[in-house]
KETIDO-135937 format. One record per residue (C-alpha): residue number from 1; residue in one letter; chain; x, y, z. Coordinates in nm, 3 decimals, decimal comma. Example, Ala and Ser with C-alpha at 12.3 -4.5 7.8 and 13.67 -1.06 7.14 Angstrom:
<gufis>
<gufi pos="1" code="A" unit="A" east="1,230" north="-0,450" up="0,780"/>
<gufi pos="2" code="S" unit="A" east="1,367" north="-0,106" up="0,714"/>
</gufis>
This chain:
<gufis>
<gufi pos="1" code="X" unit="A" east="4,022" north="6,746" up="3,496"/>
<gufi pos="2" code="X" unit="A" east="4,228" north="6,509" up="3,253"/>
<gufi pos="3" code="X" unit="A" east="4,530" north="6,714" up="3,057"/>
<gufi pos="4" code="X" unit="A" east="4,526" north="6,360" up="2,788"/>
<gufi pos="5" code="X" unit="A" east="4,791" north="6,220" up="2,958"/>
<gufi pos="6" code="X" unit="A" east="4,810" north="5,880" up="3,071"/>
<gufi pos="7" code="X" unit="A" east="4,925" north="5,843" up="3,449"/>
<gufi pos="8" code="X" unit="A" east="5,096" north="5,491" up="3,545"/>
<gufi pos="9" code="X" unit="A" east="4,876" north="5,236" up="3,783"/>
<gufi pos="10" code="X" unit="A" east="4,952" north="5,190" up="4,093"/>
<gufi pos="11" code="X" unit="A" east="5,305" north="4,916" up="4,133"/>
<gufi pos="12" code="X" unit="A" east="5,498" north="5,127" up="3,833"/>
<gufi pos="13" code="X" unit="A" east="5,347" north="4,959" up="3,553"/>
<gufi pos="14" code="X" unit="A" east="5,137" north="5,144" up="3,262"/>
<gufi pos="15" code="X" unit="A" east="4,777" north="4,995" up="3,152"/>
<gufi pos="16" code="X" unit="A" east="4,809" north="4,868" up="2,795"/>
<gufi pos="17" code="X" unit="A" east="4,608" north="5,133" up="2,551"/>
<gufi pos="18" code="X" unit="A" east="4,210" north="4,983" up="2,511"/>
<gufi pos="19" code="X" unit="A" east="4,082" north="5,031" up="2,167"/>
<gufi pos="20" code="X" unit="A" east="4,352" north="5,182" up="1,983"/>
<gufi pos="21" code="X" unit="A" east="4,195" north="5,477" up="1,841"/>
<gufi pos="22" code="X" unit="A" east="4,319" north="5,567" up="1,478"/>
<gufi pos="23" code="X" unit="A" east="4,662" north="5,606" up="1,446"/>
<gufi pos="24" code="X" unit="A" east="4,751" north="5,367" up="1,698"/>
<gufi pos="25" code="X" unit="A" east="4,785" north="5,058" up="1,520"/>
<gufi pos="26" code="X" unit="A" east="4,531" north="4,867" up="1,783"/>
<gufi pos="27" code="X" unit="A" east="4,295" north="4,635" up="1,661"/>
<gufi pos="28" code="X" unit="A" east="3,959" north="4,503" up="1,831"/>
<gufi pos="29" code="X" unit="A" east="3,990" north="4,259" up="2,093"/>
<gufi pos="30" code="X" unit="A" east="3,952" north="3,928" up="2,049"/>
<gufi pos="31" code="X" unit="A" east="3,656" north="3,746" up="1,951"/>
<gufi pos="32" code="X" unit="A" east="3,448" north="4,147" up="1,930"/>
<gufi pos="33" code="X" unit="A" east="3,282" north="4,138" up="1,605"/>
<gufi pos="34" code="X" unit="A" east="3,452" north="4,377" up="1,309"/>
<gufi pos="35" code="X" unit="A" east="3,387" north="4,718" up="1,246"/>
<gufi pos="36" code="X" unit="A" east="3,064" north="4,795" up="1,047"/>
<gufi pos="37" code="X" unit="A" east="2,824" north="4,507" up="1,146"/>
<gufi pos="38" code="X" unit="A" east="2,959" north="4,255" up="0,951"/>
<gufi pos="39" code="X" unit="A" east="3,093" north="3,910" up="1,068"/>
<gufi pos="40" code="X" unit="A" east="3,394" north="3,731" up="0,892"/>
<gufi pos="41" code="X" unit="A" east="3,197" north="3,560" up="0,666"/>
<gufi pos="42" code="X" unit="A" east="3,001" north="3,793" up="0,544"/>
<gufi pos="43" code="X" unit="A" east="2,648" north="3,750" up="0,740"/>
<gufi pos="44" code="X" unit="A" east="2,499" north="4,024" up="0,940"/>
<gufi pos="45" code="X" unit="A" east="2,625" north="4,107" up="1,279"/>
<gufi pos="46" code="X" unit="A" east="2,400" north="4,042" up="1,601"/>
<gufi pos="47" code="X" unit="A" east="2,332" north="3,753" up="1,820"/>
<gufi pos="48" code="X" unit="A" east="2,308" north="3,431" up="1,605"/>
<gufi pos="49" code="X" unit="A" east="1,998" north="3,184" up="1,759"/>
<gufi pos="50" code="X" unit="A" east="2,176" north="2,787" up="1,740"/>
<gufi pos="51" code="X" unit="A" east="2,063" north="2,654" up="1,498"/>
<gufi pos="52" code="X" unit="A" east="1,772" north="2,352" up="1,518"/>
<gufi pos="53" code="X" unit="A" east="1,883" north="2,049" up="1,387"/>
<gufi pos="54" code="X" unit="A" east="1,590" north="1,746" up="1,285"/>
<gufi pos="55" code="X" unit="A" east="1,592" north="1,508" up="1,530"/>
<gufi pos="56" code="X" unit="A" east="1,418" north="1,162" up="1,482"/>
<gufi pos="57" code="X" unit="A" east="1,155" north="1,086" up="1,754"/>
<gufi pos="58" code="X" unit="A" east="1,232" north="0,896" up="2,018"/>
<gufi pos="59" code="X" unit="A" east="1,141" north="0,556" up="2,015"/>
<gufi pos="60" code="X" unit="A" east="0,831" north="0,349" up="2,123"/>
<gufi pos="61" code="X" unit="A" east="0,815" north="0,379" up="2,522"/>
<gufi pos="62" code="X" unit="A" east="1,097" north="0,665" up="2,555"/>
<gufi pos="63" code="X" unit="A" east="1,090" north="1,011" up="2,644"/>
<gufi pos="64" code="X" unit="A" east="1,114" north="1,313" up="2,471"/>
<gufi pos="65" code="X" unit="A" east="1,476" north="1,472" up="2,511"/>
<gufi pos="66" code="X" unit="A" east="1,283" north="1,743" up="2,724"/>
<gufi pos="67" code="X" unit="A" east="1,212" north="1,560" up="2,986"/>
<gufi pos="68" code="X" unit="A" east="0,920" north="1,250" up="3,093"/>
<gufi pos="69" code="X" unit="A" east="0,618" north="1,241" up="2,940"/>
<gufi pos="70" code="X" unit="A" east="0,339" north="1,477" up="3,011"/>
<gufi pos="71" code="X" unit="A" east="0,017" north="1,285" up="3,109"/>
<gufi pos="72" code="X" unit="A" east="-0,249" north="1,230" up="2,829"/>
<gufi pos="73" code="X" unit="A" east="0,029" north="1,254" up="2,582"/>
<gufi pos="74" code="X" unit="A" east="0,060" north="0,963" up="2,345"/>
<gufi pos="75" code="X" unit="A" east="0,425" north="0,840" up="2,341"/>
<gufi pos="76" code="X" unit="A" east="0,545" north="0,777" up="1,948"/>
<gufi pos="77" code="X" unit="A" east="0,344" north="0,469" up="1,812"/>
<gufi pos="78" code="X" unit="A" east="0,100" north="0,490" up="2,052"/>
<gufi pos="79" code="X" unit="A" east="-0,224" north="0,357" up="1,883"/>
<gufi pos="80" code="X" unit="A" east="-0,086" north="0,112" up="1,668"/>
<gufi pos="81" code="X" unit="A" east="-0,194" north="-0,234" up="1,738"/>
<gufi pos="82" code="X" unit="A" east="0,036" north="-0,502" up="1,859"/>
<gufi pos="83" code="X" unit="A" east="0,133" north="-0,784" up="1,543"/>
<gufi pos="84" code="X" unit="A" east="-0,191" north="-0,995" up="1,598"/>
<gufi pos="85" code="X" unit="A" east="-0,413" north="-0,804" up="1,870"/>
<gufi pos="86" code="X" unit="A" east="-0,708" north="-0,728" up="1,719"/>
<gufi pos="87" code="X" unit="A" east="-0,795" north="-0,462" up="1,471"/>
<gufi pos="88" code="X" unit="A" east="-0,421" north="-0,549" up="1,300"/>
<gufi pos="89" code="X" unit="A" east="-0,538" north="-0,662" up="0,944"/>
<gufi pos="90" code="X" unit="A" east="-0,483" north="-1,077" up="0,845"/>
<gufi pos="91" code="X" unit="A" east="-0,129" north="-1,134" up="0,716"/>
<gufi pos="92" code="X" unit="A" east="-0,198" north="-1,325" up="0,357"/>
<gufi pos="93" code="X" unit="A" east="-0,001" north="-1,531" up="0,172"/>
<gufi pos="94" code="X" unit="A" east="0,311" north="-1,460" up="0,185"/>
<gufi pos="95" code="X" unit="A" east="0,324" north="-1,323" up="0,573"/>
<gufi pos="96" code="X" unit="A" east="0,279" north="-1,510" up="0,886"/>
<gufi pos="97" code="X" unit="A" east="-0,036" north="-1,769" up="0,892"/>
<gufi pos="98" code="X" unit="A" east="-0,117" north="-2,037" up="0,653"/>
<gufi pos="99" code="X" unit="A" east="-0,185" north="-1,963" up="0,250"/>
<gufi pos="100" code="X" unit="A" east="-0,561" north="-1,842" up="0,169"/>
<gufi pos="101" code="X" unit="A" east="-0,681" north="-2,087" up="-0,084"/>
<gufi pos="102" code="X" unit="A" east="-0,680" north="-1,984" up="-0,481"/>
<gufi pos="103" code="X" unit="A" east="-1,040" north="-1,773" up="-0,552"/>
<gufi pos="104" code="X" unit="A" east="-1,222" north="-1,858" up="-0,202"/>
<gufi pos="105" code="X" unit="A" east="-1,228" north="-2,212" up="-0,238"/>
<gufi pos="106" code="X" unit="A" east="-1,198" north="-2,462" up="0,045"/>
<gufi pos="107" code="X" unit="A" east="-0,973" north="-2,718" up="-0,074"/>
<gufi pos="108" code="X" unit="A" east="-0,792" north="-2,855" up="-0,340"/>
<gufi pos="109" code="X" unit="A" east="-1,079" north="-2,906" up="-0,645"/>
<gufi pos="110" code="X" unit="A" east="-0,839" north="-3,055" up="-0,890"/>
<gufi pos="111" code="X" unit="A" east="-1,018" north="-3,389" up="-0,888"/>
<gufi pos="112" code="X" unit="A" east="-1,217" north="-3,388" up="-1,183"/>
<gufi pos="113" code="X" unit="A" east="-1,101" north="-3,775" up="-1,295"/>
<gufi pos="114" code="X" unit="A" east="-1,163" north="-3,910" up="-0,941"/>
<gufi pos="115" code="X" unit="A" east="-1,520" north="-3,728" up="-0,990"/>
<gufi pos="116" code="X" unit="A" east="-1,577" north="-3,951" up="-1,323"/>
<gufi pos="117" code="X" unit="A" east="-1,472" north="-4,315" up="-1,122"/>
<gufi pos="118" code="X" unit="A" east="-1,676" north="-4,174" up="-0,789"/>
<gufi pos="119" code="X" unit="A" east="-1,984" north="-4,130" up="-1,022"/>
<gufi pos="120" code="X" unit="A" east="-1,957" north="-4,486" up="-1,178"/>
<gufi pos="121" code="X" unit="A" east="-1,895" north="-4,681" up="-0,837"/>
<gufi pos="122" code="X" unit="A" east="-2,186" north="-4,507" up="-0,652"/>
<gufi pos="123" code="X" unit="A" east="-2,409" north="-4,530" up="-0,940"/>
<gufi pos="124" code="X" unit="A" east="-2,364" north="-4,884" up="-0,953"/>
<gufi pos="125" code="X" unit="A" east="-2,390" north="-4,923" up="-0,556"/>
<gufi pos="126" code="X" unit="A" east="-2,668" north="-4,714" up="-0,507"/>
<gufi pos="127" code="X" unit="A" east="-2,866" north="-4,886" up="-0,791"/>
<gufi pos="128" code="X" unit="A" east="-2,840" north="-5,276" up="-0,678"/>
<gufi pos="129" code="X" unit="A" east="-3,090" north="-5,249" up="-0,434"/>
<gufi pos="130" code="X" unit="A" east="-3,351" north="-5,086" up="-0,703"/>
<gufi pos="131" code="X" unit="A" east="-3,288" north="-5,303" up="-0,951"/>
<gufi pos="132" code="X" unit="A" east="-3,299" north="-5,635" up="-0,833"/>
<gufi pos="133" code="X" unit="A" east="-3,631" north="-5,561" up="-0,649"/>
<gufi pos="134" code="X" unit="A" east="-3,768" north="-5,412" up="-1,021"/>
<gufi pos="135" code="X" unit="A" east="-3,659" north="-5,748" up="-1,162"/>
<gufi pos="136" code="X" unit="A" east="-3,826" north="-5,926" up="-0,872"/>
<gufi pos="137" code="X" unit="A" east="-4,174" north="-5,751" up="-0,844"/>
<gufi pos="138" code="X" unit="A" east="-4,307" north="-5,600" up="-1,220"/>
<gufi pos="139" code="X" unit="A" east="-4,267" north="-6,006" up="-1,353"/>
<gufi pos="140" code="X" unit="A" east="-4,542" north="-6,038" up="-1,052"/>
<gufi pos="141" code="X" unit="A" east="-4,718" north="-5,769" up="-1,125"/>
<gufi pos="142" code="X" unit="A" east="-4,782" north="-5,819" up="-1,476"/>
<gufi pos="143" code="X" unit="A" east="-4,706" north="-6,196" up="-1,582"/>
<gufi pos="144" code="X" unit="A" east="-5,061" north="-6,284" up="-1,481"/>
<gufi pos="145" code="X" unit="A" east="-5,221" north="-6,167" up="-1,819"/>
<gufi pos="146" code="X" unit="A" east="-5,555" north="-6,161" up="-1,966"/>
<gufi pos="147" code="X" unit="A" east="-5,597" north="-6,356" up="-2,324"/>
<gufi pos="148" code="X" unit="A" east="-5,583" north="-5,927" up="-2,448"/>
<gufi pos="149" code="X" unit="A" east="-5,266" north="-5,921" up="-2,261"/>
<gufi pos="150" code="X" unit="A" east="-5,353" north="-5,698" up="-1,993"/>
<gufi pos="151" code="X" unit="A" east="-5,288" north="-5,755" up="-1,635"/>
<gufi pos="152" code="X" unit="A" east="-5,503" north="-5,983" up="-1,509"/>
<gufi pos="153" code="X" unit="A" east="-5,491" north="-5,787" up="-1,155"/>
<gufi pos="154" code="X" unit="A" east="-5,418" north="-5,442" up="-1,243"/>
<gufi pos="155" code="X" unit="A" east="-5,468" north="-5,321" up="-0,888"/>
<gufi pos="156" code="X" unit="A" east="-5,142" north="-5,587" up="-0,789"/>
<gufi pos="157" code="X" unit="A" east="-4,952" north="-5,437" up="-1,119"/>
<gufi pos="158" code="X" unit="A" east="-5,010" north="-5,065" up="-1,000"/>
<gufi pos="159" code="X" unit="A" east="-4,948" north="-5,123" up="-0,658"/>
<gufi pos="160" code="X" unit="A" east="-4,580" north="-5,318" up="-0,738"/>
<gufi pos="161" code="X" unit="A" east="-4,468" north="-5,056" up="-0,979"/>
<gufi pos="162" code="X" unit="A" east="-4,526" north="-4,796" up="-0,698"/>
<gufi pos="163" code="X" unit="A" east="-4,348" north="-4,983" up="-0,494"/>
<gufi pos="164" code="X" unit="A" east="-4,045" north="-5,024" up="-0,701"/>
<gufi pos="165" code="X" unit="A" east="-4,097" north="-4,628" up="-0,781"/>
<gufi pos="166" code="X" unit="A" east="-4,078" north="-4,565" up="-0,383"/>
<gufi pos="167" code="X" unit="A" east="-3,802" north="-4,846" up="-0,287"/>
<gufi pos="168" code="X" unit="A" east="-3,618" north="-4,643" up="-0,514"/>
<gufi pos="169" code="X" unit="A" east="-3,626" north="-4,298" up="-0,400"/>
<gufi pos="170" code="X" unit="A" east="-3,549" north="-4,420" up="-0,027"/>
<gufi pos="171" code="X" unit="A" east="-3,249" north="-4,571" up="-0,125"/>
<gufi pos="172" code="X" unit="A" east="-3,108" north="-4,347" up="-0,329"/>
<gufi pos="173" code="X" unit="A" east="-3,215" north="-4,054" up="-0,045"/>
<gufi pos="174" code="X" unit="A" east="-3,040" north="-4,292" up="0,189"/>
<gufi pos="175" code="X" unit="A" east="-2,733" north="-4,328" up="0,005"/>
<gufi pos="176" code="X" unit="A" east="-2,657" north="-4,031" up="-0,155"/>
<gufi pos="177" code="X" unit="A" east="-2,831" north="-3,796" up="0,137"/>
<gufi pos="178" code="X" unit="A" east="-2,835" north="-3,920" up="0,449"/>
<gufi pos="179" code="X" unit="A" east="-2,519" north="-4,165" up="0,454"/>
<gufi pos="180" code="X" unit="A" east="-2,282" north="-3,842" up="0,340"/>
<gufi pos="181" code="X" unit="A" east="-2,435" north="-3,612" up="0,580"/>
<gufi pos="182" code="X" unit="A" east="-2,354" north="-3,845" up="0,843"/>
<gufi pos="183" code="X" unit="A" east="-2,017" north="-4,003" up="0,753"/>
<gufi pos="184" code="X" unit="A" east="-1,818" north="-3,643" up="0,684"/>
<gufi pos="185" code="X" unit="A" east="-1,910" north="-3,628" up="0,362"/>
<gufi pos="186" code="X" unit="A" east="-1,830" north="-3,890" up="0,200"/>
<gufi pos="187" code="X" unit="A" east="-2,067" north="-4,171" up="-0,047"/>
<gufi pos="188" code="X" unit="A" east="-1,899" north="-4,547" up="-0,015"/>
<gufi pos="189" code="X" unit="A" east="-1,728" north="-4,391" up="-0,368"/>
<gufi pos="190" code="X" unit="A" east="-1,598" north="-4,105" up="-0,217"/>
<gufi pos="191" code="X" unit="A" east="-1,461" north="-4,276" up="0,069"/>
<gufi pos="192" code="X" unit="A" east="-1,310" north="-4,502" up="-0,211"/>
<gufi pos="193" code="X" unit="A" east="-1,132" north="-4,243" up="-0,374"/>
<gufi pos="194" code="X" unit="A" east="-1,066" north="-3,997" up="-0,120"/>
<gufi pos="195" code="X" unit="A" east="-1,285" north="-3,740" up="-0,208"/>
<gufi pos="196" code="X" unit="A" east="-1,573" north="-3,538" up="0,030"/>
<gufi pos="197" code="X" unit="A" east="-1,822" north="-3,275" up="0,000"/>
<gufi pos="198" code="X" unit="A" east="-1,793" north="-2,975" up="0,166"/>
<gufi pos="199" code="X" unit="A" east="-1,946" north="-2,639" up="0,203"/>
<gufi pos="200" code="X" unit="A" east="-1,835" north="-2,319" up="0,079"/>
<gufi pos="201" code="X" unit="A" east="-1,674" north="-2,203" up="0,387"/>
<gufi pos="202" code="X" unit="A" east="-1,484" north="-2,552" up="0,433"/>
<gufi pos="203" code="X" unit="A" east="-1,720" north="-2,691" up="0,703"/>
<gufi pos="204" code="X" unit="A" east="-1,931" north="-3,008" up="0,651"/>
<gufi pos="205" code="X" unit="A" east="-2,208" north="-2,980" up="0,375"/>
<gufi pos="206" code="X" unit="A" east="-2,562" north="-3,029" up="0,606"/>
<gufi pos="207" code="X" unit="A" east="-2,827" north="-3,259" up="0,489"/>
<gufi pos="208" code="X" unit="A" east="-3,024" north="-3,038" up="0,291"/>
<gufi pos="209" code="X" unit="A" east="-2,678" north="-2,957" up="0,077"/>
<gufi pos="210" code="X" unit="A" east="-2,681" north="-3,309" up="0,042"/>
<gufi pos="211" code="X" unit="A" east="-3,029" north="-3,338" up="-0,107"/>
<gufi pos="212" code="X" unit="A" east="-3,033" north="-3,084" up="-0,315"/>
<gufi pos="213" code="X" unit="A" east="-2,693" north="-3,222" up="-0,509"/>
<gufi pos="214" code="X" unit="A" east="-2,884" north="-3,540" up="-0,524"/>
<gufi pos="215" code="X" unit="A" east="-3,222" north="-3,418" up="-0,665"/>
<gufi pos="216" code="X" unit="A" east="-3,047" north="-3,211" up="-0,965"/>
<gufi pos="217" code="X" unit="A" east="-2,863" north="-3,563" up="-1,071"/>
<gufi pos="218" code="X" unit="A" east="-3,164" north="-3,539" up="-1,274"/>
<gufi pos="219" code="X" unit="A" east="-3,006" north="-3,238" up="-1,479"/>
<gufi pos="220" code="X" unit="A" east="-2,616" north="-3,359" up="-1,407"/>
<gufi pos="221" code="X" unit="A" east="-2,697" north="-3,686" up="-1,521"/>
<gufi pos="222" code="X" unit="A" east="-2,844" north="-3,628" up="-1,868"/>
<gufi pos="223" code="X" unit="A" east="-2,666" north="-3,816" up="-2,163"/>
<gufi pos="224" code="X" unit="A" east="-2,531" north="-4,051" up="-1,893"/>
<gufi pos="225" code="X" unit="A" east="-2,373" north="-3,759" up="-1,684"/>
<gufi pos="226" code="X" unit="A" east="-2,225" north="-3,594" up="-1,960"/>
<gufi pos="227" code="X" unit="A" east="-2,387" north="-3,263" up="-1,867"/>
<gufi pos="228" code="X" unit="A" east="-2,228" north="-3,285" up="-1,548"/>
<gufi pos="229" code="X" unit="A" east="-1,912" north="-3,369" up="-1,705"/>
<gufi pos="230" code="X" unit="A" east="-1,927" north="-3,071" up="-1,908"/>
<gufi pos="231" code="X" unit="A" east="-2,057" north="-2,797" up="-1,659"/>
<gufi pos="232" code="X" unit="A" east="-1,755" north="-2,943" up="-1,440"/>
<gufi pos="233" code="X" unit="A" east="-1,511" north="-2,847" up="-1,685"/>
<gufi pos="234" code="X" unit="A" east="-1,675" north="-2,547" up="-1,754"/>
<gufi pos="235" code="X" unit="A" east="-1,721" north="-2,405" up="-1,433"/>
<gufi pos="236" code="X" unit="A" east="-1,444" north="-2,231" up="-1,175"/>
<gufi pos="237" code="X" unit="A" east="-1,474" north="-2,434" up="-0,862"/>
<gufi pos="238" code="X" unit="A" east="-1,512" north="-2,775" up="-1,085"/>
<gufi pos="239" code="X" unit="A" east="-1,879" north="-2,758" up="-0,969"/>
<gufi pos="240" code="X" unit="A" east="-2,168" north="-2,925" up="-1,165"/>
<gufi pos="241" code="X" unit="A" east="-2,526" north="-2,791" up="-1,096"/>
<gufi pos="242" code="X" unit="A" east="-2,600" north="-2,919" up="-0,825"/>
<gufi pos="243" code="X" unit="A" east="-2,298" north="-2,827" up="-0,657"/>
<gufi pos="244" code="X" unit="A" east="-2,345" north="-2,475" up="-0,731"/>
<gufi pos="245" code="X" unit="A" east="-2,723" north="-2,462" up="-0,636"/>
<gufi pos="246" code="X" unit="A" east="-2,622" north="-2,636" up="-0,265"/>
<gufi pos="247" code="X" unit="A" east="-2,303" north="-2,387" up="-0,269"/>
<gufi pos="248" code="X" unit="A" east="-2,096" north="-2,659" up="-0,275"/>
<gufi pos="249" code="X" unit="A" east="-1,748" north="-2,808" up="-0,351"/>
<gufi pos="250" code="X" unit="A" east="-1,603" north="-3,153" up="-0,410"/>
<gufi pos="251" code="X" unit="A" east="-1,266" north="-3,158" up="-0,253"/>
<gufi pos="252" code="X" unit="A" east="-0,971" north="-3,431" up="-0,228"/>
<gufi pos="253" code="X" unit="A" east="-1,024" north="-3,546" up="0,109"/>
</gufis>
């Protein structure tokens, strides 16, 4: 049974008080928290959790600070395409790849003088042919006259003019259909002055694109083609009718 005095340890040497109770002058050990609950700074007492600081995540292909990646775990950035695998959208103007063309069209269209001089050569070309033979065969067919004035064979007069009707049509399908459809696009006129027809998706313009360009000359070239002319200027893509009926363009070569 204690008596509340303090006996020395063993080797002569007293144990230092623990706790100083009041009136002692003791104060808590060191790093114990305060009397009361309260830390220094005035926060509650208890164990504090450390706090979680944002961390970026790691980067493509590394692991997670906690350790390799699970299986069936995407890493960060998994799913997103490689720069040009497929399913990455086109880079346009202005990224990598060459410069989409102004409003979808396939080439420069700009040419709309060049189109005036390419009309006048290859409507002088394509019309030798045609004319010389008219000059040739309606004398024949209708110099041999009656005493009235009428044919004296009419049969030889309608047959000629027919023939002069069809001559021309199969040289002007020849020159302005078939030769461009088969030389790249491109009338002797064209070639001349470095211009070509072309479809709307820059490929060649087929034969039928061809024909129907040719056929509406008869709308284009009204008043000498100054409908053409003016539907040119007029129009977007610097197409005339028939361009934009045969989906079209006429582009500097």
């Amino acid at each position: 049974m204690s008596d509340g005095q303090q006996y020395p340890e063993p080797g002569g040497q007293d144990r230092p008080p623990q706790g100083g109770g009041p009136g002692q002058g003791g104060g808590p050990p060191p790093g114990s928290p305060p009397p009361g609950g309260q830390n220094p700074y005035g926060g509650p007492s208890g164990p504090q959790q450390p706090q979680q600081w944002a961390q970026e995540p790691p980067g493509h292909g590394a692991q997670s600070p906690g350790g390799p990646q699970q299986p069936g775990q995407p890493g960060y950035g998994a799913g997103q395409p490689a720069y040009g695998a497929p399913g990455r959208a086109p880079q346009g103007y202005g990224g990598y790849g060459p410069p989409a063309a102004a409003g979808g069209v396939p080439g420069d269209v700009d040419v709309v003088g060049r189109r005036v001089g390419q009309y006048i050569i290859d409507g002088i070309l394509s019309s030798i042919i045609p004319f010389a033979a008219m000059i040739v065969l309606l004398p024949l067919a209708f110099t041999p006259t009656e005493p009235d004035g009428s044919p004296s064979n009419p049969g030889l007069a309608v047959f000629l003019t027919l023939l002069v009707i069809v001559l021309w049509v199969l040289i002007y399908i020849g020159y302005w259909v078939i030769w461009p459809a088969k030389a790249g696009g491109q009338t002797l006129g064209m070639k001349m002055l470095g211009l070509r027809v072309v479809s709307a998706d820059g490929s060649e313009a087929t034969m039928m694109q061809h024909f129907i360009r040719w056929i509406l000359l008869i709308v284009d070239g009204i008043f000498y083609g100054l409908v053409g002319l003016v539907v040119i200027l007029a129009s977007e893509g610097n197409q005339r009718v028939g361009d934009m009926l045969a989906k079209a363009y006429v582009v500097r070569a």
